[in-house]
C-alpha positions as CSV (number, residue, x, y, z in Angstrom):
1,X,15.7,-52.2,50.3
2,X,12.2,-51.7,49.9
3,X,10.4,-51.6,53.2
4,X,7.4,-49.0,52.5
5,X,7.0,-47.8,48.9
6,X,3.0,-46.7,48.5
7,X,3.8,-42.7,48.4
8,X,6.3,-43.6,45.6
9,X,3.6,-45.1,43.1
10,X,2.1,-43.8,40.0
11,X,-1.1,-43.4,41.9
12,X,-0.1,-41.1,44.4
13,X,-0.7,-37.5,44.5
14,X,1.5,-35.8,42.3
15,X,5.5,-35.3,43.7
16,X,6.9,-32.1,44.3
17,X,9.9,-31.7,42.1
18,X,13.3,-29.4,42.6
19,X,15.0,-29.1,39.1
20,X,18.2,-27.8,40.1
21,X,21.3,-26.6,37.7
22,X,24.0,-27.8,35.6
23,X,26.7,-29.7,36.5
24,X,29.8,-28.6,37.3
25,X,33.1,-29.9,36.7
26,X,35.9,-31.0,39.2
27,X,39.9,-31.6,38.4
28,X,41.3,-34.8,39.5
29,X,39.3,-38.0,38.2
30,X,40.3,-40.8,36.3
31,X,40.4,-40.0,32.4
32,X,37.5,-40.2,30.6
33,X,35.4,-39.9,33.5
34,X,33.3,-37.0,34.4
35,X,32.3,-35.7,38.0
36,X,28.5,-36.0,39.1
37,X,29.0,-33.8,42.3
38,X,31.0,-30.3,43.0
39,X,31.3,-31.0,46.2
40,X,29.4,-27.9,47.7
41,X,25.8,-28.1,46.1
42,X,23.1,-30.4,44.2
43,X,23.5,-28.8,40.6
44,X,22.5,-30.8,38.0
45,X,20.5,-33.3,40.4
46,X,16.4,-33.1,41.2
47,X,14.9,-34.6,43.9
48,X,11.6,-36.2,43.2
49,X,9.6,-38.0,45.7
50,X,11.0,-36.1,48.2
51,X,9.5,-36.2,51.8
52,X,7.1,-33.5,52.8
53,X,8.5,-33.5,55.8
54,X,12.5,-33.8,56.6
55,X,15.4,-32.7,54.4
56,X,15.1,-34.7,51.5
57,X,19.2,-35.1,50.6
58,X,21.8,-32.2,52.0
59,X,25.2,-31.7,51.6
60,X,28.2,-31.9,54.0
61,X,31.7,-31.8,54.1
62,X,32.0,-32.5,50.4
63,X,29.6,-35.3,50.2
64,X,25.7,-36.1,49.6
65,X,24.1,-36.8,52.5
66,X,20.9,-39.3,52.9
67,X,19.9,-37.7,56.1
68,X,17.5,-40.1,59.0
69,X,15.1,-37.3,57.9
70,X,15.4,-37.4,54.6
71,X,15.0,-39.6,51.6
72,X,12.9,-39.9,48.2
73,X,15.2,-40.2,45.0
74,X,17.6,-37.5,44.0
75,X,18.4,-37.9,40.4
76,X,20.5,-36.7,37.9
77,X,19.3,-34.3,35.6
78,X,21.3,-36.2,32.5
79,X,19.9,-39.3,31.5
80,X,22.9,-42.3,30.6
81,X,22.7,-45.2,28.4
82,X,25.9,-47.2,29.0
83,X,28.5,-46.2,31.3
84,X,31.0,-46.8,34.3
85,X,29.6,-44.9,37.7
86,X,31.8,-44.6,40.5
87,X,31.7,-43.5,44.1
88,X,32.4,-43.5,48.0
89,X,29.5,-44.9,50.4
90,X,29.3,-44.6,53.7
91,X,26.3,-46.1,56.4
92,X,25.0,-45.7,59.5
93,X,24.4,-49.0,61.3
94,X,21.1,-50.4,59.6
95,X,21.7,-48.0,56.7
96,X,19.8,-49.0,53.8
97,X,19.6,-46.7,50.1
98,X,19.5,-47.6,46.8
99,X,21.8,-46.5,43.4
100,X,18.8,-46.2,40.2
101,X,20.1,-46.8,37.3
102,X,18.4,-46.0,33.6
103,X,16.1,-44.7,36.2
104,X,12.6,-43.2,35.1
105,X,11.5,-40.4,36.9
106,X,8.2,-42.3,37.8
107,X,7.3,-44.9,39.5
108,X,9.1,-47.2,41.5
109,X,12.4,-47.5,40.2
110,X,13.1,-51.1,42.0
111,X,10.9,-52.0,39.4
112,X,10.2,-48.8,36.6
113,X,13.9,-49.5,36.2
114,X,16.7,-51.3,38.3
115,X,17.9,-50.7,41.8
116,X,21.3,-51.3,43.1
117,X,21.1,-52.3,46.6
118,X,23.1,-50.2,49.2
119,X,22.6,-51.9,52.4
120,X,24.2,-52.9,55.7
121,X,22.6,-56.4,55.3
122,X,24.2,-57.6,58.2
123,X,22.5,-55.5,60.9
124,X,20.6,-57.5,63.3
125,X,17.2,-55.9,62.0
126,X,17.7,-57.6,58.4
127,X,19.9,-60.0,58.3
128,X,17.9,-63.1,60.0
129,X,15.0,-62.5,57.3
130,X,16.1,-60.6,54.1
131,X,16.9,-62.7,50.7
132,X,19.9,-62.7,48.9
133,X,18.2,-61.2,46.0
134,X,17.7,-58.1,49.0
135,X,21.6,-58.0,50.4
136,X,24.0,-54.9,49.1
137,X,25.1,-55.1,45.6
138,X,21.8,-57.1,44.2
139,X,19.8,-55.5,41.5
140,X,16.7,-55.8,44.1
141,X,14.5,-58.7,43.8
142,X,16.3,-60.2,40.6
143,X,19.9,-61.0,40.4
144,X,21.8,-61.7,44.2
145,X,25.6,-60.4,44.5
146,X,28.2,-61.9,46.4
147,X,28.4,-61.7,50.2
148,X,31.6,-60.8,52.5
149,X,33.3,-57.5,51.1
150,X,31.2,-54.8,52.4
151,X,32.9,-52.8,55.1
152,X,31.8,-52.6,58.7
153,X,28.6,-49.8,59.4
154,X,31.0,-46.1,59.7
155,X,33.7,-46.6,56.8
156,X,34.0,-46.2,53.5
157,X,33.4,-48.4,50.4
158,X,34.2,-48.3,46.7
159,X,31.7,-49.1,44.8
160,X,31.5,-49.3,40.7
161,X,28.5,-50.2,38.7
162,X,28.9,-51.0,35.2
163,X,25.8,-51.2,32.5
164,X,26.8,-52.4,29.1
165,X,24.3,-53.1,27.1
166,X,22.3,-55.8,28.8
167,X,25.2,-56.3,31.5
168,X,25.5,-55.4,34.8
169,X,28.3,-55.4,37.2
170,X,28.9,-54.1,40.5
171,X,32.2,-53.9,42.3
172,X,32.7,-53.5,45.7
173,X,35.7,-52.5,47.2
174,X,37.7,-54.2,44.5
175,X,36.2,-57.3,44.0
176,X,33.3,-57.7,41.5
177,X,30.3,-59.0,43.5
178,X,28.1,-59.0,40.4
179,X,28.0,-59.9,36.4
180,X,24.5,-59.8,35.4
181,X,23.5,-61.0,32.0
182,X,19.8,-59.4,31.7
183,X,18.9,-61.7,28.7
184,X,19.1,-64.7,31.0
185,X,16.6,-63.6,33.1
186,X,13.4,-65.1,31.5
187,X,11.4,-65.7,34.4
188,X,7.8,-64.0,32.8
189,X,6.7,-63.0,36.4
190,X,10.4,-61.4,37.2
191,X,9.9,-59.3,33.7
192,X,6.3,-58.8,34.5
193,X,7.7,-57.0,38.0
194,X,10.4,-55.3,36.7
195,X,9.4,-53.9,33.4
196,X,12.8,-51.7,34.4
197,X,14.8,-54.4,33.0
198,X,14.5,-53.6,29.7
199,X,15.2,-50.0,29.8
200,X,18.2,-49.0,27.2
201,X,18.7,-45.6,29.1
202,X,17.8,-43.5,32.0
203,X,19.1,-41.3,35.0
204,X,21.8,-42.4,38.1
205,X,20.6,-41.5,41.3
206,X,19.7,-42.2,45.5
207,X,16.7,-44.0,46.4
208,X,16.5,-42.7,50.6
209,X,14.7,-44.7,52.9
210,X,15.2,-42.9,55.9
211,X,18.4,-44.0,57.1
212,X,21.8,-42.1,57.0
213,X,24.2,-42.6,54.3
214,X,26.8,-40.7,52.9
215,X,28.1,-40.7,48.9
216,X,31.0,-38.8,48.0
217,X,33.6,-38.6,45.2
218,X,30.9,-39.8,42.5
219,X,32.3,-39.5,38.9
220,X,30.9,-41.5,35.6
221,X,32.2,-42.6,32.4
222,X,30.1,-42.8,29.3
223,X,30.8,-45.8,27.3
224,X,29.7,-46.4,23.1
């Protein structure tokens, strides 16, 4: 959820970039699907936007860590079209990050391309105010998910975001809590906001906003 995003704009002084290696390859996922993360280091991920201050994203005990200290957007270093992404989430109470897709690597990807909320929308501190287009599983400030599978602050969650050409679906814990059709949105001030939404292809990756949370077992499938 967006709750302070001026140091992430095109305006601000230029970002301090870590390009870091390839990816490498684990045994063990679902066929035709391709791991994102070894486990033990950030190859073939760069984090930009990173906090001058803090950690940015660490690793620990095989999965990427969002530390309270941390944040900006780590992305991958391969750019995806259309494809299946799936992985592990875990949050600290109030935890609140994001999954970019057909990310840019400027600007604010909420809007430069699409942000799927990751959010513990029930915590005290958001849940009397935010909107449903805000709440875990929205593409932020366009198209609200379903409420009522996301699993207490502490434990893990399945997640699966699928985008298809101009659909998008999210799954959560095994029930599908989106199915976005981007060509019904025709709202000219939503598509004004979110020139994002018309991106064909782009990177996966964290958007930290200073909260713990924990992704492990991430893996993706490339679709035609």
């Amino acid at each position: 959820m967006r709750t302070r995003r001026a140091s992430l704009g095109l305006t601000a002084a230029l970002p301090s970039i870590l390009l870091l290696g390839v990816l490498t390859p684990a045994l063990g996922v679902e066929e035709g699907f391709t791991p994102l993360f070894d486990g033990e280091s950030l190859d073939g991920w760069m984090l930009v936007y990173g906090k001058h201050s803090g950690r940015g994203y660490i690793v620990e005990n095989g999965s990427i860590v969002c530390p309270a200290d941390g944040g900006g957007n780590l992305l991958t270093r391969e750019e995806f079209a259309n494809f299946v992404f799936r992985f592990e989430f875990k949050m600290e109470p109030g935890g609140n990050n994001g999954i970019g897709i057909r990310a840019p690597l400027a600007g604010d990807i909420a809007y430069s391309g699409m942000e799927i909320q990751i959010l513990d929308h029930d915590h005290p501190k958001y849940k009397d105010w935010i909107k449903p287009v805000q709440r875990h599983g929205s593409i932020y400030d366009v198209v609200p998910a379903k409420t009522g599978f996301l699993k207490p602050a502490g434990e893990w969650n399945d997640e699966e975001i699928t985008a298809n050409g101009r659909r998008i679906a999210v799954k959560l814990n095994g029930t599908v809590i989106l199915d976005a059709d981007l060509d019904t949105i025709k709202d000219p001030e939503v598509l004004k906001k979110h020139p994002g939404l018309a991106r064909t292809t782009g990177r996966i990756g964290f958007l930290g906003h200073g909260t713990r949370v924990e992704f492990r077992n991430l893996r993706v499938k490339k679709l035609p």
